[in-house]
C-alpha positions as a Markdown table, in Angstrom:
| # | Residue | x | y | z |
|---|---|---|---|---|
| 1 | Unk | 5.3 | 26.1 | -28.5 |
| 2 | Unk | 7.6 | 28.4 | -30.5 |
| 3 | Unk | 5.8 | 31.4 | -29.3 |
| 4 | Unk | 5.8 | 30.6 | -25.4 |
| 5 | Unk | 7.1 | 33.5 | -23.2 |
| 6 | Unk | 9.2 | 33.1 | -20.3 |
| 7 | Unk | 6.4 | 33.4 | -17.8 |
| 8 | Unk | 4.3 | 30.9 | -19.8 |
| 9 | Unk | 7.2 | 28.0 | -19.5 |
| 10 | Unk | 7.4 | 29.0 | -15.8 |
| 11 | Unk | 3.8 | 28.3 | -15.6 |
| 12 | Unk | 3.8 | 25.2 | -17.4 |
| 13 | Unk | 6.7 | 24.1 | -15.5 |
| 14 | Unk | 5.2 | 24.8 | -12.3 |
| 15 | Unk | 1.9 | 23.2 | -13.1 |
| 16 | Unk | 3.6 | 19.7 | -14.1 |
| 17 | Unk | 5.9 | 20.0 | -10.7 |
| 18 | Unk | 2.5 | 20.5 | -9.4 |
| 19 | Unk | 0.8 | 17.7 | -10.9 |
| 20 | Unk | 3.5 | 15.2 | -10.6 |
| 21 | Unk | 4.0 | 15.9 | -7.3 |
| 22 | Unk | 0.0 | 15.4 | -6.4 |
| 23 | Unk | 0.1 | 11.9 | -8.5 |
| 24 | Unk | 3.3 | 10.8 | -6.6 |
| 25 | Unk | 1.6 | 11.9 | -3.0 |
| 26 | Unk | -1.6 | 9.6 | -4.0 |
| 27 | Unk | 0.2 | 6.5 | -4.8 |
| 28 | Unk | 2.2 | 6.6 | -1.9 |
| 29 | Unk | -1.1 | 7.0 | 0.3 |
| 30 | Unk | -2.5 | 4.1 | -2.0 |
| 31 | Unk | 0.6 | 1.8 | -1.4 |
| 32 | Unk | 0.7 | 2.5 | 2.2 |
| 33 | Unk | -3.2 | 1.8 | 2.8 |
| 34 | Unk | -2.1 | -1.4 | 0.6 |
| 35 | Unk | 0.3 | -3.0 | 3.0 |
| 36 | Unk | -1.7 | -1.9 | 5.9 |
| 37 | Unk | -4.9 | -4.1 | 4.5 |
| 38 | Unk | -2.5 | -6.9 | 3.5 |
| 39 | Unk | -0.6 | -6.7 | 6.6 |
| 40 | Unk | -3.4 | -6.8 | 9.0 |
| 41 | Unk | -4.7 | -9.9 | 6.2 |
| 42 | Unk | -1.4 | -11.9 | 6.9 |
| 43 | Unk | -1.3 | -11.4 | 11.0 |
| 44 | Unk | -5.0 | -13.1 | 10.6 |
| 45 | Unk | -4.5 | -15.7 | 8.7 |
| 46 | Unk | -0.9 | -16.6 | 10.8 |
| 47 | Unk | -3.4 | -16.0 | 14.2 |
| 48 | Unk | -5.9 | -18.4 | 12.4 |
| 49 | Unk | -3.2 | -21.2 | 11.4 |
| 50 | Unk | -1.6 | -21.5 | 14.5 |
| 51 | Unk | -5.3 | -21.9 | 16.5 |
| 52 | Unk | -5.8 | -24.7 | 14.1 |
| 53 | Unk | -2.1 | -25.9 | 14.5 |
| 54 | Unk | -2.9 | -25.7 | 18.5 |
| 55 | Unk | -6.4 | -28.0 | 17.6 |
| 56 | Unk | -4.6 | -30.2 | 15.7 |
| 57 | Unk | -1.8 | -30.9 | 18.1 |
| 58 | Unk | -4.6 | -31.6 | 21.0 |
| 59 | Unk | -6.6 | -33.8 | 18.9 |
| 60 | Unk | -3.9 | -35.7 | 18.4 |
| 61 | Unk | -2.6 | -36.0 | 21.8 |
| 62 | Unk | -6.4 | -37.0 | 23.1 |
| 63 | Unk | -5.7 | -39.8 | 20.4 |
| 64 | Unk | -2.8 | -41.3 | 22.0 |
């Protein structure tokens, strides 16, 4: 690296702002399709517990 020019470190430079930038933009996409999945997952599985709370509740008031 001893013998890199001025344009040569500008080009490196730009290709790692480049490249970091790219990597950064595709883990925020990843992350974001994350919580989507995991937020739609949760809303389910609350939707699903509270039918079965609702069941529950009936069955026991068709006891009594």
């Amino acid at each position: 690296m001893g013998n890199m020019e001025g344009w040569d470190i500008a080009l490196l430079a730009a290709a790692g702002y480049m490249a970091v930038t790219a990597l950064v933009r595709m883990m925020i996409r990843q992350r974001d399709r994350l919580v989507a999945e995991l937020s739609k997952e949760a809303a389910k599985q609350q939707k699903d517990n509270r039918a079965q709370q609702r069941q529950g509740e009936s069955k026991r008031r068709m006891r009594a």
